[in-house]
C-alpha positions in Angstrom: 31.6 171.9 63.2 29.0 171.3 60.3 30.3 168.0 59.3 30.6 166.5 62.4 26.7 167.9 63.3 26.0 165.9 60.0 28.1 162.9 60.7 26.4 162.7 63.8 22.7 162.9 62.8 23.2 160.2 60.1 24.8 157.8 62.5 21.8 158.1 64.4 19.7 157.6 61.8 21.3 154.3 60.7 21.2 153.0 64.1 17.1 153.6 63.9 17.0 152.0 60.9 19.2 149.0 62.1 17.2 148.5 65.0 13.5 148.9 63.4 14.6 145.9 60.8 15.5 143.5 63.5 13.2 140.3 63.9 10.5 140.7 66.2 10.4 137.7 68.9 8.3 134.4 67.9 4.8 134.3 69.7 4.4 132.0 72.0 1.3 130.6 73.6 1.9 133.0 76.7 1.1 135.8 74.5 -2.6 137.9 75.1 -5.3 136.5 72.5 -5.6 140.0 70.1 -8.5 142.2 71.2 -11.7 142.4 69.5 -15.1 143.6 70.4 -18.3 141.3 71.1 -20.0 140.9 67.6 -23.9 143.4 68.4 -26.5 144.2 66.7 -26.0 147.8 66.3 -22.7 149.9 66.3 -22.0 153.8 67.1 -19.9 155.8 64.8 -16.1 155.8 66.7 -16.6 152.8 68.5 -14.7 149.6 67.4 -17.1 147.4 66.2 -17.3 143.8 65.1 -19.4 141.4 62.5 -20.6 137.8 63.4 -21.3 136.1 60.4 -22.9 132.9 59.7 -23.2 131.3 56.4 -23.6 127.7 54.7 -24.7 124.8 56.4 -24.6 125.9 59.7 -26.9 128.2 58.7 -29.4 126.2 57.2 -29.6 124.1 60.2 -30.5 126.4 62.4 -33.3 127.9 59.6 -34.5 124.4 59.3 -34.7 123.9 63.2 -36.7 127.3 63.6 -39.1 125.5 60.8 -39.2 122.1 62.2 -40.2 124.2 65.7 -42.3 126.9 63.8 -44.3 123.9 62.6 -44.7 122.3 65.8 -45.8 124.9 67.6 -48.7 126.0 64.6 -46.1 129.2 64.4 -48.0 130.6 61.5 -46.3 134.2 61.8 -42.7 132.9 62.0 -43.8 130.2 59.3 -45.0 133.2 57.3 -41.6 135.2 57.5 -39.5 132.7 57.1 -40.9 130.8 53.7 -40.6 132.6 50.2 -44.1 133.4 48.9 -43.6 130.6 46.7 -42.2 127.4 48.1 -40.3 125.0 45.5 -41.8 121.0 46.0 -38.4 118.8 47.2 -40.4 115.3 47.2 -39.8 112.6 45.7 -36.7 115.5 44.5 -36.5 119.3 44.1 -38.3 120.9 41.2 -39.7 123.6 40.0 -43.1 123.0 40.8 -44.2 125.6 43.6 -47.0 125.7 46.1 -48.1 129.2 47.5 -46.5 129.7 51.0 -50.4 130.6 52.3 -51.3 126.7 51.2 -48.6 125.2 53.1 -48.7 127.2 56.4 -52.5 126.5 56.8 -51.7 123.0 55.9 -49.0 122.5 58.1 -50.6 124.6 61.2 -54.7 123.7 60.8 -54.7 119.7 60.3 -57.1 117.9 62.5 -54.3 114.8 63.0 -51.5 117.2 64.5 -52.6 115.8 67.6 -51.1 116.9 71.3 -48.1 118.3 68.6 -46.8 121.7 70.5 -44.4 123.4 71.8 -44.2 120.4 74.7 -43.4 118.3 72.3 -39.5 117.9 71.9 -38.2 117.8 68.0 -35.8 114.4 68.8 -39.4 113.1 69.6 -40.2 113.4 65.9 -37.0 114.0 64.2 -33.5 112.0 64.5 -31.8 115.4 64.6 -28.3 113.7 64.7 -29.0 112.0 61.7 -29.3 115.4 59.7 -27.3 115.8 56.2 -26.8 119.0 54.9 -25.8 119.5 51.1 -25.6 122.1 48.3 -28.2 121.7 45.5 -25.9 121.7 43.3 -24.8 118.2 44.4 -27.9 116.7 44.5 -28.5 117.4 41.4 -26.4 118.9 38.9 -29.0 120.5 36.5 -31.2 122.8 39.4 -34.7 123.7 38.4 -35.5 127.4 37.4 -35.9 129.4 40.6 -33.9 127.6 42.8 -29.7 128.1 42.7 -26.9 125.6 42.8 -25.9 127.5 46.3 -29.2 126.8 48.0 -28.9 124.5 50.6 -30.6 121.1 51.1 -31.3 119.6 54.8 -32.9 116.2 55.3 -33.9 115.2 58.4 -35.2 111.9 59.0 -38.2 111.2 60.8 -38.9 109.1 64.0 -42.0 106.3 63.8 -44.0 109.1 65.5 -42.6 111.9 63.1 -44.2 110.0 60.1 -47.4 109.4 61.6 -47.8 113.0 62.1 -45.7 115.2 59.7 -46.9 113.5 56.5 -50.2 114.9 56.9 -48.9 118.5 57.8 -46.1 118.7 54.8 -46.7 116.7 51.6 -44.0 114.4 51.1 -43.0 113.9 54.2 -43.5 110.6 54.9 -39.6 109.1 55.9 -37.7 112.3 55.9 -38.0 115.9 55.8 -36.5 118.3 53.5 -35.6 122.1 53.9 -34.0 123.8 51.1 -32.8 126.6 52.3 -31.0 129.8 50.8 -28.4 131.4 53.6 -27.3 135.1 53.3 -28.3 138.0 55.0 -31.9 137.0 54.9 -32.0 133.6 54.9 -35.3 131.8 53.5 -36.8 128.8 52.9 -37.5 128.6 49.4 -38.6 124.6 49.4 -40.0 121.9 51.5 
């Protein structure tokens, strides 16, 4: 009676193990997308939670948009939080010459000749904002001056007749195109214009 209990438990052991080995059937387009929760800002402990993340040159576009608005509008708060203390000069080409953040934001936001610039104003009226290149530093130039890094991001934006008459009296340089260099992450900052 023993064997036969025994005989009988490993034959149904083997038949689990045949059957969990089989192939599972191919997926197929009729198959439910996976689940996964909507990325948030905050998350409670238990809960599934997910993580949007952003990086690279999408990323610096949409920095150098919020700067191109932040300018427009005389922003000087959002200009303030979003530019190192210390802003690295990009024209005629990024160096390591630096202008305090505090001399460009009053620059930028104060000038008599901004004109009826504000937040009426749309950026394509200024901008050709399908013209925009994004690049590493790194292959701009391949020796990058002391505080900037090789990862930073560089975004030129080209200027409209009406972008040149006003934007090269509000950032120095500016006088065809305008450049953001901009360092994504967590935090990302402007750390030249």
């Amino acid at each position: 009676m023993g064997l036969a209990m025994v005989a009988l438990v490993s034959f149904g052991c083997a038949t689990t193990s045949i059957e969990s080995l089989a192939p599972a059937a191919p997926s197929s387009s009729l198959d439910p997308e996976p689940w996964a929760p909507e990325p948030g800002d905050n998350a409670r402990t238990g809960e599934p939670t997910a993580v949007a993340i952003a990086g690279g040159e999408q990323q610096a576009q949409a920095v150098a948009l919020r700067v191109l608005e932040a300018i427009r509008d005389a922003d000087d708060r959002l200009l303030n939080r979003m530019l190192e203390a210390r802003i690295s000069r990009l024209q005629p080409r990024p160096s390591a010459a630096q202008v305090p953040r505090e001399a460009l934001v009053e620059a930028s936001i104060r000038s008599p000749r901004r004109g009826s610039l504000g937040p009426q104003s749309p950026l394509s009226e200024y901008f050709q904002l399908d013209q925009m290149r994004m690049q590493p530093l790194s292959v701009v130039m391949p020796q990058v001056p002391n505080g900037l890094e090789g990862s930073d991001i560089l975004v030129y934006i080209p200027l409209t007749r009406a972008g040149r008459t006003i934007f090269r009296f509000l950032v120095p340089g500016w006088s065809h195109r305008g450049s953001v260099l901009v360092r994504t992450g967590v935090d990302p900052r402007v750390v030249g214009l």
